[in-house]
C-alpha positions as CSV (number, residue, x, y, z in Angstrom):
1,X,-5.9,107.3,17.6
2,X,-4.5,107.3,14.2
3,X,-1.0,105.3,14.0
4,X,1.6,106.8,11.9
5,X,2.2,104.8,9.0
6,X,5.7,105.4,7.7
7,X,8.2,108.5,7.3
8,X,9.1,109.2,3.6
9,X,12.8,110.5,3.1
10,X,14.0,111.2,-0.6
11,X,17.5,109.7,-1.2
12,X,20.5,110.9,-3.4
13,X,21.3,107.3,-2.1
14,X,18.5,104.7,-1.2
15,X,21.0,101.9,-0.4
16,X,23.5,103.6,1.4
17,X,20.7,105.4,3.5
18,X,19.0,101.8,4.0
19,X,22.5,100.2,5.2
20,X,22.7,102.7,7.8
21,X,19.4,102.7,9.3
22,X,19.9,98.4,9.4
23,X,23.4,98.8,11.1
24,X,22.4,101.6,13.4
25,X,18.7,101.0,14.5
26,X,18.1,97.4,13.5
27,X,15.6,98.2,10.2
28,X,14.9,95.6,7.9
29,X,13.4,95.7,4.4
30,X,9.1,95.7,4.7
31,X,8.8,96.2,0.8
32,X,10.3,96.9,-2.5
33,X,8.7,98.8,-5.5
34,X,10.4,97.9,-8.6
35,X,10.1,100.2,-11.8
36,X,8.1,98.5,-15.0
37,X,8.0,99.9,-18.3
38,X,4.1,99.6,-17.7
39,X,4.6,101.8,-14.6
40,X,7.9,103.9,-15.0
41,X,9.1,105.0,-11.8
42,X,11.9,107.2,-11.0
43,X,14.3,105.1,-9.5
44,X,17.9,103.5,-8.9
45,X,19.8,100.7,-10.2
46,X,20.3,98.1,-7.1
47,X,22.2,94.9,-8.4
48,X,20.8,95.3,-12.3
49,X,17.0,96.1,-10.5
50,X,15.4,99.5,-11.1
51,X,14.2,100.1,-7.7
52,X,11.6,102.6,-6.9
53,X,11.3,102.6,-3.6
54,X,11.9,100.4,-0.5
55,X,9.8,100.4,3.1
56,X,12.1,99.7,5.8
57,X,11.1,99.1,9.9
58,X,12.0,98.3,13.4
59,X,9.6,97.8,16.3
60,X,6.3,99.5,14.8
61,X,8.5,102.5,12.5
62,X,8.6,102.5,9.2
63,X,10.5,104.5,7.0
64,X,9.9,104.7,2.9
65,X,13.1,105.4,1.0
66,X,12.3,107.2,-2.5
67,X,14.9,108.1,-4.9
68,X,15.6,112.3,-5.3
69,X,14.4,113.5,-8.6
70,X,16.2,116.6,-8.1
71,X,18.9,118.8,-6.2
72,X,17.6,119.9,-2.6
73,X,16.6,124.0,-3.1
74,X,17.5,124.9,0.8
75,X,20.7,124.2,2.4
76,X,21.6,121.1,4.4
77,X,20.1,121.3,7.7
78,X,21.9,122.0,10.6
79,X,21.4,121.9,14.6
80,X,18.4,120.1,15.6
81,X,17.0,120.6,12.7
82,X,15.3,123.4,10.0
83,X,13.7,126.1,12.0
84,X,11.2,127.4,9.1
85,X,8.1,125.2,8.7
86,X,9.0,122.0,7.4
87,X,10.1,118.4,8.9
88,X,12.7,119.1,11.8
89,X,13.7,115.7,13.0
90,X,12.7,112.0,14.3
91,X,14.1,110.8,17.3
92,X,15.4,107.1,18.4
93,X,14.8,106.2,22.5
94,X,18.4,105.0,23.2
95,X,19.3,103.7,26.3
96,X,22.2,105.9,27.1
97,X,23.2,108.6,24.5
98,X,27.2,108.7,24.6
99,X,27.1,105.3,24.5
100,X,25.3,104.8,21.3
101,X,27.7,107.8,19.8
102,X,30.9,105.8,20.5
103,X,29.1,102.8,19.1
104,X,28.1,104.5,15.6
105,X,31.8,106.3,15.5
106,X,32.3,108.3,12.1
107,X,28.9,107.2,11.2
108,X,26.9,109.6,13.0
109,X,28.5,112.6,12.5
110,X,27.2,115.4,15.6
111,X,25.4,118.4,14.5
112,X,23.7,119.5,18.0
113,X,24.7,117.8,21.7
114,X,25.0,116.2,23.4
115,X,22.7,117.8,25.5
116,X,21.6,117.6,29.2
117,X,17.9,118.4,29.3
118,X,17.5,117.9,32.6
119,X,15.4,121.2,33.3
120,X,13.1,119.8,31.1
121,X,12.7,116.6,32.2
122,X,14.6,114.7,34.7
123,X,17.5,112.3,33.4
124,X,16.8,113.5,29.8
125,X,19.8,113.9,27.5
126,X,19.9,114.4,23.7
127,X,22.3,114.3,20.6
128,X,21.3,115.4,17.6
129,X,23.5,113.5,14.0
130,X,22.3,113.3,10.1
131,X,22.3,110.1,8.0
132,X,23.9,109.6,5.2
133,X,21.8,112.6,3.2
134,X,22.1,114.5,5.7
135,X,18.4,114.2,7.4
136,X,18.2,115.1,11.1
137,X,17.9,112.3,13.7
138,X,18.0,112.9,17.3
139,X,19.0,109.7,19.6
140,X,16.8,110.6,22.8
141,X,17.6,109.0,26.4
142,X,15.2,109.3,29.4
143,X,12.4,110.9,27.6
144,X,8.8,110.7,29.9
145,X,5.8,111.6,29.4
146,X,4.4,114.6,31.7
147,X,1.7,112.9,34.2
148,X,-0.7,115.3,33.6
149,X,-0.3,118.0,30.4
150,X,-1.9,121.3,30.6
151,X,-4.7,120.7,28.1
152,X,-4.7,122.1,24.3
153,X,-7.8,124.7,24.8
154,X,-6.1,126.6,27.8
């Protein structure tokens, strides 16, 4: 199998986007790309440093934070997500949904949920909030895998 490597999200923001994915799910900073004039990267001014992009993780995920070159052409996302083809959501296992809510407060502001999901899978439940630029991220709690999937070629 192929691991991921890292999620890319384009940020209005980069610092405000990496503070609350380190207060909220524990991320640290991986790596930091600095613009040169040899190399002149699009970036953002962090403490007097031109910063073009940072890699952030927690327990195997990575996410690279790239500054936004330009306005977003479809409207914020809403729900669980966009439903035409493109990047819906990530999800976070939580340990117990409404809990992590009430701990994030304002900072995790509800588009979808929460949701029992119960039918689906036993003990499941979901909320679905955006970051700070508005990205999808669902907090998952009693996820499973099915013991034994109908195959892909049936």
């Amino acid at each position: 199998m192929t691991p991921i490597h890292h999620i890319c999200i384009s940020c209005a923001d980069m610092e405000a986007v990496e503070r609350w994915y380190a207060k909220h799910f524990g991320f640290t900073r991986k790596r930091v790309y600095l613009s040169t004039p040899e190399i002149p990267l699009p970036s953002q001014d962090q403490g007097g440093r031109a910063v073009a992009g940072v890699i952030i993780g927690s327990d195997g995920m990575r996410l690279e934070l790239l500054p936004a070159t330009s306005e977003s052409p479809a409207p914020p996302p809403t729900a669980d997500g966009p439903a035409y083809p493109a990047y819906r959501h990530f999800a976070f296992s939580v340990d117990d949904v409404d809990a992590k809510l009430s701990e994030m407060g304002d900072e995790a502001p509800v588009t979808l949920g929460p949701v029992d999901m119960g039918a689906f899978i036993p003990g499941m439940r979901v909320a679905w909030i955006s970051d700070p630029e508005g990205n999808i991220v669902e907090l998952s709690q009693g996820y499973e895998d099915e013991t034994d999937p109908p195959p892909l070629d049936s």
